[in-house]
PDB file of N, CA, C, O and CB in Angstrom:
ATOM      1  N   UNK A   1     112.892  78.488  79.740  1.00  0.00           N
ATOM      2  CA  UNK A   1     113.948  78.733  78.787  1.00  0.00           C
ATOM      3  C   UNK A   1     115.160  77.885  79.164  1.00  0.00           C
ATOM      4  O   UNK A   1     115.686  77.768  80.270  1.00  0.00           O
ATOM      5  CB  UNK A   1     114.309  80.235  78.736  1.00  0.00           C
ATOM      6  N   UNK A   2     115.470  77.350  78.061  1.00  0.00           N
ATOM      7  CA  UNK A   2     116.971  76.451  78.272  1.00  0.00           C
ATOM      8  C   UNK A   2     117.923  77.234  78.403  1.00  0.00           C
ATOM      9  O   UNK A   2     117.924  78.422  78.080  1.00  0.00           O
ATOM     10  CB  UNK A   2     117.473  75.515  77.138  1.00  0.00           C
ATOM     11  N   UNK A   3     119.241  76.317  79.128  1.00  0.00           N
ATOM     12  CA  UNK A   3     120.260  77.427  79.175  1.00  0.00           C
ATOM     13  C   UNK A   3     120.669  76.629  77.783  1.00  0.00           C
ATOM     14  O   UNK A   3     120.338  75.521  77.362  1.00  0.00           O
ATOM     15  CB  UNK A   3     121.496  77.653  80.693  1.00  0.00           C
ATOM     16  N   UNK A   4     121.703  77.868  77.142  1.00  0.00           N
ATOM     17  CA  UNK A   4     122.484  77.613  75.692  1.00  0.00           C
ATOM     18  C   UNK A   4     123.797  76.803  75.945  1.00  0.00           C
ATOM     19  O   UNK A   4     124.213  76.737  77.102  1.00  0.00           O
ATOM     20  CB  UNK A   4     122.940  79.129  74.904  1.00  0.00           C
ATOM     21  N   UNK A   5     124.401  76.249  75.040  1.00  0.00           N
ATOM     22  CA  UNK A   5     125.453  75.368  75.520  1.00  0.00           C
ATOM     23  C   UNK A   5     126.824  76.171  76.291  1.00  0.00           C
ATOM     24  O   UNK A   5     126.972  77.381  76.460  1.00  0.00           O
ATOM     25  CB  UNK A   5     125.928  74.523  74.181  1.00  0.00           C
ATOM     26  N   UNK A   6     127.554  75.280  76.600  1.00  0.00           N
ATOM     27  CA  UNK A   6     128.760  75.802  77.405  1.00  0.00           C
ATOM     28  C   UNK A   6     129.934  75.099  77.032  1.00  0.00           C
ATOM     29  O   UNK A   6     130.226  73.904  77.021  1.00  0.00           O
ATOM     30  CB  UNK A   6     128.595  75.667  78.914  1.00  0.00           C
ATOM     31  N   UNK A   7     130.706  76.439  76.644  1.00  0.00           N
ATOM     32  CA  UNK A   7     131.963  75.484  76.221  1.00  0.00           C
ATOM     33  C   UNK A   7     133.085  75.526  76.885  1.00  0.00           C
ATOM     34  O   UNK A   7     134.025  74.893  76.405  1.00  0.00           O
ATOM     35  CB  UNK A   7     132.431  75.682  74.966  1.00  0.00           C
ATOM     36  N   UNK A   8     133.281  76.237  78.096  1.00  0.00           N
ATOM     37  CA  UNK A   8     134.257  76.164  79.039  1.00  0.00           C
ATOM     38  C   UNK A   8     133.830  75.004  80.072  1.00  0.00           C
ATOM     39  O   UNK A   8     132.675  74.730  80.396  1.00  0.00           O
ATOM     40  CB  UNK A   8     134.448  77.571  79.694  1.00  0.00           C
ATOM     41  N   UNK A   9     134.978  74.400  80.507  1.00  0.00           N
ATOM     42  CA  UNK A   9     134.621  73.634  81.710  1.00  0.00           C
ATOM     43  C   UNK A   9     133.651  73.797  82.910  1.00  0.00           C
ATOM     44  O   UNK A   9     133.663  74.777  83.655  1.00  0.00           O
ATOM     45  CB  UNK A   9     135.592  73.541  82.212  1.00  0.00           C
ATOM     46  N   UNK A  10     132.926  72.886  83.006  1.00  0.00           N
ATOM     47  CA  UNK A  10     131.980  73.241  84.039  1.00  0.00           C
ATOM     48  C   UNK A  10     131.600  72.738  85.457  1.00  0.00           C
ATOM     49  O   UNK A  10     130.790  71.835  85.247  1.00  0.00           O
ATOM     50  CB  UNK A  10     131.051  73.162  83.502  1.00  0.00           C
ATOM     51  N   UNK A  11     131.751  72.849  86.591  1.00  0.00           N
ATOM     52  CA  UNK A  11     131.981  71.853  87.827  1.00  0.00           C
ATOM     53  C   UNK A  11     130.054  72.286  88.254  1.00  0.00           C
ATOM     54  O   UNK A  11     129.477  73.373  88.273  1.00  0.00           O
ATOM     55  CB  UNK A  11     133.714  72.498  89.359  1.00  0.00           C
ATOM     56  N   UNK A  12     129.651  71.141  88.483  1.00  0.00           N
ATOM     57  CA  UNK A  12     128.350  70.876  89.206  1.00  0.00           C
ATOM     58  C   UNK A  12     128.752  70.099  90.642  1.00  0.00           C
ATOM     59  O   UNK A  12     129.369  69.035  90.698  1.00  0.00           O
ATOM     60  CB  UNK A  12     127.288  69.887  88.190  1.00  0.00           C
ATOM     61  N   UNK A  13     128.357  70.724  91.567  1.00  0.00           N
ATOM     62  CA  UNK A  13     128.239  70.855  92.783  1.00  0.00           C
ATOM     63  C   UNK A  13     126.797  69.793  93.198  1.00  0.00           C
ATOM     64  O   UNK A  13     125.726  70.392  93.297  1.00  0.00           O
ATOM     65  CB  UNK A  13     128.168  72.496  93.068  1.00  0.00           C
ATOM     66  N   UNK A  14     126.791  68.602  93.379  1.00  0.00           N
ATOM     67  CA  UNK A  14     125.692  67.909  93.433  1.00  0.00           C
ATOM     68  C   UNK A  14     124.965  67.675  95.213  1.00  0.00           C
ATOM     69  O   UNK A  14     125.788  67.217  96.006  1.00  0.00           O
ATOM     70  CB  UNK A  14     126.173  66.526  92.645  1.00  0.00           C
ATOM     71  N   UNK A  15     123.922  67.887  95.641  1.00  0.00           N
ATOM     72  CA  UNK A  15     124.001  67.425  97.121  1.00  0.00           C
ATOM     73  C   UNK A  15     123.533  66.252  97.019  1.00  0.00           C
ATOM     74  O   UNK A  15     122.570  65.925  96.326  1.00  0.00           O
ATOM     75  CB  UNK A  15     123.258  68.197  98.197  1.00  0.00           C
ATOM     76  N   UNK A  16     124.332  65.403  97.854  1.00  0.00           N
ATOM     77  CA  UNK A  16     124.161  63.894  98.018  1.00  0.00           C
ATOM     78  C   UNK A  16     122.635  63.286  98.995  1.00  0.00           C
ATOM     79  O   UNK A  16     122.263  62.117  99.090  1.00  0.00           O
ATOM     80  CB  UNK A  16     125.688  63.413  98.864  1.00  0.00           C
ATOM     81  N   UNK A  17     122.053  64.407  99.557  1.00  0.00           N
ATOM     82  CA  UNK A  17     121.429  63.845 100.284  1.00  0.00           C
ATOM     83  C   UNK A  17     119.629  64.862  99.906  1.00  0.00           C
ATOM     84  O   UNK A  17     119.525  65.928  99.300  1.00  0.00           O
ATOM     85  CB  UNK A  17     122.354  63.876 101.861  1.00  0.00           C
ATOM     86  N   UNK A  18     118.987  64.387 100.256  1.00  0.00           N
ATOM     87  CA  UNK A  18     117.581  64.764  99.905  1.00  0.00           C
ATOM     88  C   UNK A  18     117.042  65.957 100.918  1.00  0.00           C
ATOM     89  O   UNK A  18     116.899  65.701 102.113  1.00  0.00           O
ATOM     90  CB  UNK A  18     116.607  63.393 100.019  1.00  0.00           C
ATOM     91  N   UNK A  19     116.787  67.102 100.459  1.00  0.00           N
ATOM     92  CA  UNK A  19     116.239  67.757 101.612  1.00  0.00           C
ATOM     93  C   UNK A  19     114.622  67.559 102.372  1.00  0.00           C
ATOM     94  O   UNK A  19     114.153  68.047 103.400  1.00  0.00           O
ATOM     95  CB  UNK A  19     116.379  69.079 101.175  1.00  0.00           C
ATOM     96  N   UNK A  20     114.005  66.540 101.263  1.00  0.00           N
ATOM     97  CA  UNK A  20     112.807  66.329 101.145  1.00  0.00           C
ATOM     98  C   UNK A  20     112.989  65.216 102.720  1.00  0.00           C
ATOM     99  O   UNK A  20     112.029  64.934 103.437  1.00  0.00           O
ATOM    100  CB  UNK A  20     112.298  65.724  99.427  1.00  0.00           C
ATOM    101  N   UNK A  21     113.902  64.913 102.878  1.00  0.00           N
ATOM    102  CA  UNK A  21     113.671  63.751 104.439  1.00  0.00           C
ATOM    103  C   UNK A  21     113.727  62.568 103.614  1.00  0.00           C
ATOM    104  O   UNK A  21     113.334  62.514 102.448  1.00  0.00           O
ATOM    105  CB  UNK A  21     111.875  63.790 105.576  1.00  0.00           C
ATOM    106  N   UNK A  22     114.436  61.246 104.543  1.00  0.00           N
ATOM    107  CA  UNK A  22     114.539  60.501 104.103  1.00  0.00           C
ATOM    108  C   UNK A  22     113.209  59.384 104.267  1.00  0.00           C
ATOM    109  O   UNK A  22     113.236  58.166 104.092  1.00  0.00           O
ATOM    110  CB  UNK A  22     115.675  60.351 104.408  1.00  0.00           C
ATOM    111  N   UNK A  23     111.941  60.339 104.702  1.00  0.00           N
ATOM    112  CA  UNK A  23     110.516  59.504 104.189  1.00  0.00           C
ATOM    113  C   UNK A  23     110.288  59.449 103.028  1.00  0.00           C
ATOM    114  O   UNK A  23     109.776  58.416 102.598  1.00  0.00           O
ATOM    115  CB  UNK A  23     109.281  59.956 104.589  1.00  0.00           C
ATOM    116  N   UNK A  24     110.578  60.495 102.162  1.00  0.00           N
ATOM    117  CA  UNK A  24     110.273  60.700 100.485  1.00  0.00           C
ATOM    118  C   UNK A  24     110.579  59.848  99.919  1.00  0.00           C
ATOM    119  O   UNK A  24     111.719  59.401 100.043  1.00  0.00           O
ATOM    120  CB  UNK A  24     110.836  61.678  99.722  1.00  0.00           C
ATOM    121  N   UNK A  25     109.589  59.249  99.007  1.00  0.00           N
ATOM    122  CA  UNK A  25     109.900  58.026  98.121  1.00  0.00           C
ATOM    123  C   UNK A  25     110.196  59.153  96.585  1.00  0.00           C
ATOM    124  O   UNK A  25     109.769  58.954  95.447  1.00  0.00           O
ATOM    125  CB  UNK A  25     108.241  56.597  98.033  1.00  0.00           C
ATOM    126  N   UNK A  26     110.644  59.759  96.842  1.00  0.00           N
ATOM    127  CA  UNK A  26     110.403  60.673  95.201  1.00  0.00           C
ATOM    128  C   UNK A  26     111.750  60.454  94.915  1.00  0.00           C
ATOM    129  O   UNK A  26     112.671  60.723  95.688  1.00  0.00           O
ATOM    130  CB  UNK A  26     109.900  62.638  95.110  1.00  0.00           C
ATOM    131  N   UNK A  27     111.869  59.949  93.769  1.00  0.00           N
ATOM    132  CA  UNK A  27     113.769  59.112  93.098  1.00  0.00           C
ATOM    133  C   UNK A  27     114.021  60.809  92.574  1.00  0.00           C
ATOM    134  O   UNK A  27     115.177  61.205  92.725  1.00  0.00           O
ATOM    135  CB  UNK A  27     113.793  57.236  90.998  1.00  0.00           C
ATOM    136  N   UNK A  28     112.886  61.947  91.897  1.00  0.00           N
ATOM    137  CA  UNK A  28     113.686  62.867  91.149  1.00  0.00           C
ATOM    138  C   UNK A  28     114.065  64.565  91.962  1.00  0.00           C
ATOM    139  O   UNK A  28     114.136  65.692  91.473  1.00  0.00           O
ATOM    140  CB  UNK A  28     112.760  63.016  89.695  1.00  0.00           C
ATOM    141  N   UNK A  29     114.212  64.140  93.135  1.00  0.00           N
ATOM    142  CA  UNK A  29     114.915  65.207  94.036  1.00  0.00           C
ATOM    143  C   UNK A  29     116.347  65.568  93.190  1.00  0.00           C
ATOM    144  O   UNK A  29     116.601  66.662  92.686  1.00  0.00           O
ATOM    145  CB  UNK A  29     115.255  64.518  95.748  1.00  0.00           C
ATOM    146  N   UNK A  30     117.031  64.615  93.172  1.00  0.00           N
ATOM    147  CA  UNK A  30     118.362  65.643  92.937  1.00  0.00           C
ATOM    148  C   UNK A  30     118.521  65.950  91.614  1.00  0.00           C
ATOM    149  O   UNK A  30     117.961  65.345  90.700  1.00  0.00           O
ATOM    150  CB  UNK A  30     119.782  65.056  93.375  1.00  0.00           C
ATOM    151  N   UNK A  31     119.301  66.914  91.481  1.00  0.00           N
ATOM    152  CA  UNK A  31     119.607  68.128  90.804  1.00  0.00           C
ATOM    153  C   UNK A  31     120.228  67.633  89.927  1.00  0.00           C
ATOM    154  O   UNK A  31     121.204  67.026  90.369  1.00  0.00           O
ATOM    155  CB  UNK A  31     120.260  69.175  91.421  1.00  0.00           C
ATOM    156  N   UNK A  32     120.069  67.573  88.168  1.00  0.00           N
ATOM    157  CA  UNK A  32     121.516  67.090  87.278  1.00  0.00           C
ATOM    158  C   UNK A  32     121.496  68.216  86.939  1.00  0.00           C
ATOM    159  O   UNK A  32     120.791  69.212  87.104  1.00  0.00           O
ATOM    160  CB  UNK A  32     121.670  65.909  86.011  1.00  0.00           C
ATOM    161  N   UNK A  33     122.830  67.784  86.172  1.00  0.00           N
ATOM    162  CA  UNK A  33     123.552  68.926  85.320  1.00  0.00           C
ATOM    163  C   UNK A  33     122.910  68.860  84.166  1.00  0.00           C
ATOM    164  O   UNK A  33     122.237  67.920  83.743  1.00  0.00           O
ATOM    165  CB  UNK A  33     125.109  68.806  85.061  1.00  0.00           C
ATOM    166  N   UNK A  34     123.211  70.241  83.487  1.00  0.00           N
ATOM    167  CA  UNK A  34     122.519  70.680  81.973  1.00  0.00           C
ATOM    168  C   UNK A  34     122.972  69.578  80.736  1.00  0.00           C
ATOM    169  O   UNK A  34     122.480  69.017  79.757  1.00  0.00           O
ATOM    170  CB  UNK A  34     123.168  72.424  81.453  1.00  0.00           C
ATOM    171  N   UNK A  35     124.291  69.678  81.502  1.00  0.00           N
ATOM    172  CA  UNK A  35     125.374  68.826  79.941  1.00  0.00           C
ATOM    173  C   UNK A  35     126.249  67.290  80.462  1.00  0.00           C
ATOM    174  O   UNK A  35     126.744  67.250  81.589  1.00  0.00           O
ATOM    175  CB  UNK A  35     127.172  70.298  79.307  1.00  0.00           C
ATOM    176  N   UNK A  36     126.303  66.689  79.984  1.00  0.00           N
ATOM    177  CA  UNK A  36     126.691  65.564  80.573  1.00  0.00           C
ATOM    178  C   UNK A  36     128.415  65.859  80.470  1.00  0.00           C
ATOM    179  O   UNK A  36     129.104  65.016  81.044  1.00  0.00           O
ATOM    180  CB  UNK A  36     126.014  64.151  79.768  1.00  0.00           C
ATOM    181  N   UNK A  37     129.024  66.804  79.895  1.00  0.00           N
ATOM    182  CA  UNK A  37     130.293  67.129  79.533  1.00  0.00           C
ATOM    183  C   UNK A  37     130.627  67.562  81.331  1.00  0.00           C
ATOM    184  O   UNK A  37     131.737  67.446  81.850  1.00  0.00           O
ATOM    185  CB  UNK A  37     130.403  68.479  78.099  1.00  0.00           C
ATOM    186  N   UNK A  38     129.442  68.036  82.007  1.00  0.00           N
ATOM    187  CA  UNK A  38     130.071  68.833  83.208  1.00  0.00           C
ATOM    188  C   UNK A  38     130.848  67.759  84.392  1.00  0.00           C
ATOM    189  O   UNK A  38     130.505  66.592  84.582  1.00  0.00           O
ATOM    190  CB  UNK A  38     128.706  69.757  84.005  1.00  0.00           C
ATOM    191  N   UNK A  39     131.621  68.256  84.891  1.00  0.00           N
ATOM    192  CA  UNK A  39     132.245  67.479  86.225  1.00  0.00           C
ATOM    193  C   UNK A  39     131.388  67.526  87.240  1.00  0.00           C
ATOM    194  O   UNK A  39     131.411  68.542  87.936  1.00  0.00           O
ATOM    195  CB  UNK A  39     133.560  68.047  86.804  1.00  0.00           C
ATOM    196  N   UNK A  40     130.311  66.308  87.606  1.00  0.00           N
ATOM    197  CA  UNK A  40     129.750  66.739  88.604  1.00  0.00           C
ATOM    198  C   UNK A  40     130.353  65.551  90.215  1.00  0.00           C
ATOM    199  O   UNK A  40     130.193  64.337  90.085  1.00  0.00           O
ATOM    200  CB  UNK A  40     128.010  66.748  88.062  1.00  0.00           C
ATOM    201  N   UNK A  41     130.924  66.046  91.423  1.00  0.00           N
ATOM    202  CA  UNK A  41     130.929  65.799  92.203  1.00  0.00           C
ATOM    203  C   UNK A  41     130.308  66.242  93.338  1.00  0.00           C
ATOM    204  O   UNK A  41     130.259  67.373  93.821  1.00  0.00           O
ATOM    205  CB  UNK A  41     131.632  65.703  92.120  1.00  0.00           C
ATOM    206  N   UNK A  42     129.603  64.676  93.883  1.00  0.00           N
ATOM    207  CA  UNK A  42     128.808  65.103  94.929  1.00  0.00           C
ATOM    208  C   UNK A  42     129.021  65.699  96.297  1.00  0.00           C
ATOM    209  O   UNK A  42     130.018  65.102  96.702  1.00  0.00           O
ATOM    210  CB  UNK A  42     128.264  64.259  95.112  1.00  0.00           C
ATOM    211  N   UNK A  43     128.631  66.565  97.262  1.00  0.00           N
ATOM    212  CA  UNK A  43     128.555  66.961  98.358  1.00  0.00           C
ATOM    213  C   UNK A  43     127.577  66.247  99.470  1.00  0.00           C
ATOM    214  O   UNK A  43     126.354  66.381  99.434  1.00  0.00           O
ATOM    215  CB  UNK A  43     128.326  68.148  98.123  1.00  0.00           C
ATOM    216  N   UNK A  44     128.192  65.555 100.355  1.00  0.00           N
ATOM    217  CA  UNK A  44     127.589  64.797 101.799  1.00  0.00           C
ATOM    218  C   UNK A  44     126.771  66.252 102.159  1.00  0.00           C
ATOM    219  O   UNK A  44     127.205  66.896 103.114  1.00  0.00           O
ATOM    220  CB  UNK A  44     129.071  64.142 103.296  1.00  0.00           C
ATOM    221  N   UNK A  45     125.787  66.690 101.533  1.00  0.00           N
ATOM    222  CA  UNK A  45     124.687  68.162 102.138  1.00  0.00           C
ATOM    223  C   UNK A  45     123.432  67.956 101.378  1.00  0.00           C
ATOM    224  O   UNK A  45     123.310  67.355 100.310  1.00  0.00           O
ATOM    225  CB  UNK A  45     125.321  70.039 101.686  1.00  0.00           C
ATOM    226  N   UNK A  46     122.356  68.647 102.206  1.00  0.00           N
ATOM    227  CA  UNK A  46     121.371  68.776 101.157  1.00  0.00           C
ATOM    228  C   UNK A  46     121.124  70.127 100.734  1.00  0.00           C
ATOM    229  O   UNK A  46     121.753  70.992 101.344  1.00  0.00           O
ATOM    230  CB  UNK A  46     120.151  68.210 101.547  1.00  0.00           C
ATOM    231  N   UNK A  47     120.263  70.532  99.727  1.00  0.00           N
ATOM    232  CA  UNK A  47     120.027  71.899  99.623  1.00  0.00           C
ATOM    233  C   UNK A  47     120.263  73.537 100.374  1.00  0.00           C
ATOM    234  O   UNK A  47     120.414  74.684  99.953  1.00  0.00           O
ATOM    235  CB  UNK A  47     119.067  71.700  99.572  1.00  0.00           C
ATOM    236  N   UNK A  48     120.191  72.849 101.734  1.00  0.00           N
ATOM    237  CA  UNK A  48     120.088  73.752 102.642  1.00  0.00           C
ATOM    238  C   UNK A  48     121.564  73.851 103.437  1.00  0.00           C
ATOM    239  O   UNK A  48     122.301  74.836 103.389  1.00  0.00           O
ATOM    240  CB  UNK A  48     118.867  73.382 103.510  1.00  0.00           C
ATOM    241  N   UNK A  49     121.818  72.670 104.146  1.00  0.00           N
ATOM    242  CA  UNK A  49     123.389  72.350 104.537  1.00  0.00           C
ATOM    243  C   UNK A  49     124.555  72.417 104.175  1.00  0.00           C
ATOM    244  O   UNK A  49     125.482  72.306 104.978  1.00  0.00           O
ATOM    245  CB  UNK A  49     123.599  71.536 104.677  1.00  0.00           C
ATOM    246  N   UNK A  50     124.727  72.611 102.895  1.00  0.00           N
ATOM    247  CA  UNK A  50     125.741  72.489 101.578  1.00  0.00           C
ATOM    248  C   UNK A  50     126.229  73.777 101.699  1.00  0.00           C
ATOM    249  O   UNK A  50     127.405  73.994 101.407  1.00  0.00           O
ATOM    250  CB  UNK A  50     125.073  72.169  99.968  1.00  0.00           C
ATOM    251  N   UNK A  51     125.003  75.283 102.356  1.00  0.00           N
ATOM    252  CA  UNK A  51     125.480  76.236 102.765  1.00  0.00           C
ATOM    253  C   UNK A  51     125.734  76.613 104.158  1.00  0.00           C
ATOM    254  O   UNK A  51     125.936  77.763 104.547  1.00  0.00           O
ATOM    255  CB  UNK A  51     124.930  76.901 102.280  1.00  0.00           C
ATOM    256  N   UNK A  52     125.711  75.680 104.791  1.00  0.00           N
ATOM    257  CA  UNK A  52     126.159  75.785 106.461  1.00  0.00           C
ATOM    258  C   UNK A  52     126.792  74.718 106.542  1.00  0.00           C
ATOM    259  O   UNK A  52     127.908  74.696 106.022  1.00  0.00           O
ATOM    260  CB  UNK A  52     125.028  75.826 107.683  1.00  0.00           C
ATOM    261  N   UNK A  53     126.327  73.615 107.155  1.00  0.00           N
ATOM    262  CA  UNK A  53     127.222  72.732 107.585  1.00  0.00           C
ATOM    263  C   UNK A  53     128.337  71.864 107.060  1.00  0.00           C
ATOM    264  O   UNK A  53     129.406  71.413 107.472  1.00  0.00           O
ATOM    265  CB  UNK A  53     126.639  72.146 107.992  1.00  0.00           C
ATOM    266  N   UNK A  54     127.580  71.833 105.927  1.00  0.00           N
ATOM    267  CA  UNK A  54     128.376  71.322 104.487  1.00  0.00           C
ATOM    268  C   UNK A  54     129.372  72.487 103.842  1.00  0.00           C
ATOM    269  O   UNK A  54     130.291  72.086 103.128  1.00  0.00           O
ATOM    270  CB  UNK A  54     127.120  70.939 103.180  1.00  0.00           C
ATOM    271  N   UNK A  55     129.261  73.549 104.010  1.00  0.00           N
ATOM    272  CA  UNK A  55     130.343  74.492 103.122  1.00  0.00           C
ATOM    273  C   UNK A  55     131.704  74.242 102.671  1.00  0.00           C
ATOM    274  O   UNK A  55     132.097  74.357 101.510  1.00  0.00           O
ATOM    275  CB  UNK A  55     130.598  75.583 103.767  1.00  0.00           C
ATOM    276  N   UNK A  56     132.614  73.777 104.009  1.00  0.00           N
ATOM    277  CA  UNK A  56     133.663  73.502 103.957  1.00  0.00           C
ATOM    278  C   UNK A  56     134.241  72.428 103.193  1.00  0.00           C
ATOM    279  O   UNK A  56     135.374  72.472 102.714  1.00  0.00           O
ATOM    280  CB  UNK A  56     133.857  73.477 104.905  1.00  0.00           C
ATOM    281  N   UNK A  57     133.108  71.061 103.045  1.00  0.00           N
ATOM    282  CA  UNK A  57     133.752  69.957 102.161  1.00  0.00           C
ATOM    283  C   UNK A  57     132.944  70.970 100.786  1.00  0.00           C
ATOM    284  O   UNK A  57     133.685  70.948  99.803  1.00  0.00           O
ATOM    285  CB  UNK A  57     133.150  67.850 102.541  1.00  0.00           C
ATOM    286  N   UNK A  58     131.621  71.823 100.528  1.00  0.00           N
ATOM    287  CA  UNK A  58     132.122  72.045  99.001  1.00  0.00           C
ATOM    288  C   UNK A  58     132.746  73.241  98.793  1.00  0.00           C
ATOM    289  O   UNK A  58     132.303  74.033  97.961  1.00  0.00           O
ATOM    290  CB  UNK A  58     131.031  72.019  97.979  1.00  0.00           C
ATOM    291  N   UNK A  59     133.635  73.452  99.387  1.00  0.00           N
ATOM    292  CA  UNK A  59     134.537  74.458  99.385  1.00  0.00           C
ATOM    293  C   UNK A  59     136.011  73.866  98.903  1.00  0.00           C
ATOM    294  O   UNK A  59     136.823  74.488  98.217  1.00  0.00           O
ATOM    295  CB  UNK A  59     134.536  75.097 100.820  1.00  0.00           C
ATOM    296  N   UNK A  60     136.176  72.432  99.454  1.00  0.00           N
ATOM    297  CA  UNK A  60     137.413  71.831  99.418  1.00  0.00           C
ATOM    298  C   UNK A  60     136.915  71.228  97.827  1.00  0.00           C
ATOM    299  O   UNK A  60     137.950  71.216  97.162  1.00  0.00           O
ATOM    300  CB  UNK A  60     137.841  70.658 100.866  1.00  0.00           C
ATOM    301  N   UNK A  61     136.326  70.976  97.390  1.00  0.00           N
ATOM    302  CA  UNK A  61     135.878  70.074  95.996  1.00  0.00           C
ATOM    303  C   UNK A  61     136.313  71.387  94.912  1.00  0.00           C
ATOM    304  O   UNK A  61     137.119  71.347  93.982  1.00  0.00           O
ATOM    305  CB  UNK A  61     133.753  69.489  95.904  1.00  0.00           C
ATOM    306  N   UNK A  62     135.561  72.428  95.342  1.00  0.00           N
ATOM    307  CA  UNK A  62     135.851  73.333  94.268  1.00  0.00           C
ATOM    308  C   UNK A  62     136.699  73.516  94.063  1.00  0.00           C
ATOM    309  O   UNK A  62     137.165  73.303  92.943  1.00  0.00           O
ATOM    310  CB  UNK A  62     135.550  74.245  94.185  1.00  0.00           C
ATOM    311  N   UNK A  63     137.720  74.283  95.572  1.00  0.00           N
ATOM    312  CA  UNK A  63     139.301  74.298  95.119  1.00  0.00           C
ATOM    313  C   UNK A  63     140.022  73.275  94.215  1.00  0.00           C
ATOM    314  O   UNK A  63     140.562  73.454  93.124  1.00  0.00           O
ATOM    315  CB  UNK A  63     140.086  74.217  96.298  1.00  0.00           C
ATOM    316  N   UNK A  64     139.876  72.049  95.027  1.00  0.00           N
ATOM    317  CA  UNK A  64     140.374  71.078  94.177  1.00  0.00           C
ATOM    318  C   UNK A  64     140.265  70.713  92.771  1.00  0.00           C
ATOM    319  O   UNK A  64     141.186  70.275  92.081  1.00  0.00           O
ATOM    320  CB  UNK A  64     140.102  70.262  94.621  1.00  0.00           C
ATOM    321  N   UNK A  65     139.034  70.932  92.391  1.00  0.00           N
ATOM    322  CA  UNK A  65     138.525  71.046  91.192  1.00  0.00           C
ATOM    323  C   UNK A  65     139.187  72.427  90.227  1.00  0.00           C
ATOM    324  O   UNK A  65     139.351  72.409  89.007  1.00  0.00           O
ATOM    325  CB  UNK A  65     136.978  71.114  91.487  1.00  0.00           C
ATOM    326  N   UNK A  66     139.416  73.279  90.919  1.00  0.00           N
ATOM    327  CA  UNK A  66     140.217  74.460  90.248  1.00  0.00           C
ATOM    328  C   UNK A  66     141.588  73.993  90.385  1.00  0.00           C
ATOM    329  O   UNK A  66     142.386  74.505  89.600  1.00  0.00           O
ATOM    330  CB  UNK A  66     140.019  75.983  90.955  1.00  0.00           C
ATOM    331  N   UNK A  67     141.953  73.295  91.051  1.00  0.00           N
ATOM    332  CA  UNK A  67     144.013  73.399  91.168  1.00  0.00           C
ATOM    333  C   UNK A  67     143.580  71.900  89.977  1.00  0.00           C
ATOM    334  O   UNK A  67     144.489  71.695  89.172  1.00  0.00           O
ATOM    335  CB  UNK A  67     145.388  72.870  93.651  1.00  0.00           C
ATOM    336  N   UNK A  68     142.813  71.295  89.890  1.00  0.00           N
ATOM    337  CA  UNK A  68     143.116  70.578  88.599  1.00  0.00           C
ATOM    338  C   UNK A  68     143.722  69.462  89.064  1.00  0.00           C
ATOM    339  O   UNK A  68     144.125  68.606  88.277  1.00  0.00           O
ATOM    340  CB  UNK A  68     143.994  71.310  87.558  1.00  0.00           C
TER     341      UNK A  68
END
């Protein structure tokens, strides 16, 4: 099921790096957004890191992304 459209602003949180290892030849690891309208900036994390080691830079994107 698709998601339905969105009409409030939307921030996508992208991870910059592959959790698959950088042996994977697979180009369609990362994640897009639904709508091309969304703000997506990437995070130096992968899937997994983005919630540990990475938190803090996407912690700083979001804020930033909220103070506008």
């Amino acid at each position: 099921m698709a998601p339905g459209p969105v009409v409030t602003p939307t921030l996508f949180v992208q991870c910059a790096r592959s959790f698959l290892g950088s042996s994977s030849d697979r180009a369609d690891w990362q994640a897009q957004p639904w709508d091309a309208t969304h703000s997506v900036v990437p995070v130096q994390a992968d899937h997994f890191t983005i919630l540990e080691d990475g938190s803090a830079d996407a912690a700083d994107v979001i804020e930033g992304w909220l103070a506008g």
